[in-house]
N, C-alpha and C positions, 0 to 999 in steps of 0.2 A: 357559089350562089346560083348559078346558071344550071346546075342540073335537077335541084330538086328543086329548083321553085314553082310554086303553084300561083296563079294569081287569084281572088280572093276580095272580101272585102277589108279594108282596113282596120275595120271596126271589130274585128275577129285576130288580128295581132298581138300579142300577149305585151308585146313594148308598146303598140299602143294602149292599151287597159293600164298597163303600168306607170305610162305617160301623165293620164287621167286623173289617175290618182295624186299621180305627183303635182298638178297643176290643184288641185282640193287641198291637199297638205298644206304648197305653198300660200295658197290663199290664209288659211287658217296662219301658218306662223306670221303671216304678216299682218294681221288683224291687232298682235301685241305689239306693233310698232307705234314707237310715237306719230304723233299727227303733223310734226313737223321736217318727217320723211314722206308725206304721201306724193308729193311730186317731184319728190329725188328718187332712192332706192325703192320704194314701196312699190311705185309705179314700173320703173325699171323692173324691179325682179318680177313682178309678175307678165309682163310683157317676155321676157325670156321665157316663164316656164311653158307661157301660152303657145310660143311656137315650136317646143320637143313635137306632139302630138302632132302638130297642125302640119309640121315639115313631115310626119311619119304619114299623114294621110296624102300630102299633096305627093308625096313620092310613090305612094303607090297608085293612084291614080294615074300616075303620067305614063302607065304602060309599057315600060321596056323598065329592063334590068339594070341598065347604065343608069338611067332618073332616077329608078328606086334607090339605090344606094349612094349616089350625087345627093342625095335628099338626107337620107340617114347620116351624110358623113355633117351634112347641114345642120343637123337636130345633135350630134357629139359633139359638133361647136356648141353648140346655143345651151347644152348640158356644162358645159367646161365654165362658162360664161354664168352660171346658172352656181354653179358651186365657189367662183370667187366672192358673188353677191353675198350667198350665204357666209361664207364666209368674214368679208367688210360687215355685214352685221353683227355677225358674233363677236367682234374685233370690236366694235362700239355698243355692245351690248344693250342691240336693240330689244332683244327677248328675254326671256329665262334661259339660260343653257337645255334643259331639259325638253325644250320646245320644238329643238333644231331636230331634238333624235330622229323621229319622224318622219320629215322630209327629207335631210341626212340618207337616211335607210334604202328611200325609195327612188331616193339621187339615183344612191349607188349601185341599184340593181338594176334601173334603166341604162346607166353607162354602161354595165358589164355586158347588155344582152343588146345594144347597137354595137358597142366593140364586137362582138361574135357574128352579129350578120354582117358587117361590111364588110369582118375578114372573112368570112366563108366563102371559099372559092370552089365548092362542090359541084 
């Protein structure tokens, strides 16, 4: 990570744009949840997805390369954290199956591309 990294702003990060997205999905599948999740899981998962992005901006703002990726490994927790929810929901069939696809998707391509940059030791 230390040789090609450029600094930059956040908001120009493809895992953060991808973040973004995911935090809109999420909102959206949890709109089909019952109303008698809104202050258990509903509230919870949204509160994780809120902090993928938010951990990807405050790490790179904090100016060194140790923070930035201290930060990223913070947002593959709160990703991990983020996919058991989805998960208990689907397990109690708060949605339509069909509904998860979606977030599902954009899960998995934010996990894939914080797994790449924390391990990129370039």
């Amino acid at each position: 990570m230390e040789g090609n990294y450029k600094w930059g702003d956040y908001r120009d990060l493809i895992v953060w744009q991808k973040a973004m997205e995911l935090v809109i999905a999420v909102y959206e599948l949890t709109r089909e949840y019952p109303p008698s999740e809104l202050y258990g899981l509903t509230t919870h998962t949204k509160k994780t997805v809120v902090s993928i992005p938010s951990n990807i901006a405050e790490g790179r703002r904090r100016g060194s390369v140790t923070d930035f990726r201290h930060f990223l490994i913070i947002a593959l927790g709160s990703g991990a954290e983020l996919e058991t929810q989805i998960e208990i929901a689907k397990r109690l069939k708060l949605a339509k199956e069909s509904s998860f696809i979606k977030a599902d998707n954009i899960l998995n391509e934010v996990m894939k591309i914080l797994n790449k940059m924390i391990n990129n030791r370039e």
